[in-house]
C-alpha positions as CSV (number, residue, x, y, z in Angstrom):
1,X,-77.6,-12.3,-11.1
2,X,-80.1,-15.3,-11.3
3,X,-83.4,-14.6,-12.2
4,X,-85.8,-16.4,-9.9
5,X,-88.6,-16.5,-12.6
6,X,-86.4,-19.2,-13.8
7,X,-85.4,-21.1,-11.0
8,X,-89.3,-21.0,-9.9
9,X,-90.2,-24.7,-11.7
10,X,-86.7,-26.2,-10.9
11,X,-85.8,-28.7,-8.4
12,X,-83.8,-27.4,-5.3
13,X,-81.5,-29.7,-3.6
14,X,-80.2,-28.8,-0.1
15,X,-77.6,-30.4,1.8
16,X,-75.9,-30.0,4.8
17,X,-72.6,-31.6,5.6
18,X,-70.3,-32.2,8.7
19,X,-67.0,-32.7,8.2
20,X,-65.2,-35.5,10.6
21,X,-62.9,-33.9,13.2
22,X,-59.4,-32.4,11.5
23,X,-60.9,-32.4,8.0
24,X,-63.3,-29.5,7.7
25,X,-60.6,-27.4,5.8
26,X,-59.7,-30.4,3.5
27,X,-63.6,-30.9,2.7
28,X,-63.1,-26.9,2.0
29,X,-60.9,-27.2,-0.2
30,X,-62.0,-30.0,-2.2
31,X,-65.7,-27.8,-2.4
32,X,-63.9,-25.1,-3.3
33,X,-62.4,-27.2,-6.6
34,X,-66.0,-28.7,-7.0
35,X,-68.2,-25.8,-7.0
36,X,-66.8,-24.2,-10.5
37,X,-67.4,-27.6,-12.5
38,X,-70.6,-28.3,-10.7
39,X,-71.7,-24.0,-11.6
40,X,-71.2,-25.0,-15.3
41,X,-73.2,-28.1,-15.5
42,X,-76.2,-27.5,-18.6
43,X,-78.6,-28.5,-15.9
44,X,-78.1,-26.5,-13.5
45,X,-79.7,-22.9,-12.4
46,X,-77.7,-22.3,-9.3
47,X,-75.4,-23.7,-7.0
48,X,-73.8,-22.5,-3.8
49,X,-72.0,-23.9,-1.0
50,X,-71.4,-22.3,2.3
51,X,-69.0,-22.8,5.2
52,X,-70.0,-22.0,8.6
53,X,-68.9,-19.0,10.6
54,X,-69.2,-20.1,14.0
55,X,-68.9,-24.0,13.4
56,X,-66.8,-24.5,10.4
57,X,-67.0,-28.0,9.8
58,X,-70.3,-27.6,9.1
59,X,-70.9,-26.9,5.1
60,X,-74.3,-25.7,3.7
61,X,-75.0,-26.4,0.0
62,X,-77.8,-24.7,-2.2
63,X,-78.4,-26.4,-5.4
64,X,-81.1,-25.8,-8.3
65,X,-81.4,-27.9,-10.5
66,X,-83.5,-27.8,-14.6
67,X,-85.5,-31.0,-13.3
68,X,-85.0,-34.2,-11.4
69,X,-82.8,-35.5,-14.9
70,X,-80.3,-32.7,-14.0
71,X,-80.0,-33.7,-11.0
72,X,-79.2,-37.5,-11.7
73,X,-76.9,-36.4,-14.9
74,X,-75.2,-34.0,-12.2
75,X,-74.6,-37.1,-9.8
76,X,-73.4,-39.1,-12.7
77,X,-70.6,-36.3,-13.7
78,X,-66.7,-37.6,-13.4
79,X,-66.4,-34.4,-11.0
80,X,-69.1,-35.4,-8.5
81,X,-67.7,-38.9,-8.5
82,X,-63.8,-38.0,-7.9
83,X,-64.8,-35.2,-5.3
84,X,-67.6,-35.9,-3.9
85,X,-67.8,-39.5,-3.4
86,X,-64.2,-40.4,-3.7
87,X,-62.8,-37.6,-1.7
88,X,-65.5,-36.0,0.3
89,X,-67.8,-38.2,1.3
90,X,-65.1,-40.4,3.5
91,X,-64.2,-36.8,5.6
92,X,-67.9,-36.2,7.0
93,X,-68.9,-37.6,10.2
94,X,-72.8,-36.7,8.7
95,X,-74.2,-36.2,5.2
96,X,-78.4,-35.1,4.8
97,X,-79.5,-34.0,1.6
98,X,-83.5,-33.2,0.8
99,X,-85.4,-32.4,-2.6
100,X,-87.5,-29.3,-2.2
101,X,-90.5,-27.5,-4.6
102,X,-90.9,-23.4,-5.0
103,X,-94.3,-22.8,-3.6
């Protein structure tokens, strides 16, 4: 179970992801092979993606990271750049991703 006491001074990362028509279970799948690697990185606190029940090429993810290095070591990883941008990114019609504080 996380503790939130220390995810509290993190830095949380949202995004939200639409897959291009006839690729939402391929962008799925290749989540579903990211999201172990990206759980284990040093840097992070917690990471989840999510897949929409009543639109499911839309993708959720929830992402807290140590500090804004973890975050740019995590987008430097060989893992982020073979799925994410090498296999992902070219199946989504829309990408937005925003950089959040606790309060």
């Amino acid at each position: 179970m996380i503790d939130l006491h220390t995810l509290k001074d993190g830095l949380v990362v949202t995004a939200f992801w639409e897959a291009k028509d006839g690729e939402a279970d391929a962008v799925a799948a290749i989540a579903r092979e990211f999201l172990p690697q990206a759980q284990k990185e040093p840097g992070v606190r917690a990471f989840q993606i999510h897949r929409s029940l009543t639109e499911p090429a839309k993708f959720f993810f929830y992402e807290v990271f140590k500090d804004e290095a973890a975050f740019a070591d995590h987008q430097q990883t060989e893992h982020f750049k073979a799925l994410i941008l090498g296999q992902a990114i070219p199946k989504l019609a829309k990408r937005e991703r925003t950089q959040h504080r606790f309060v």
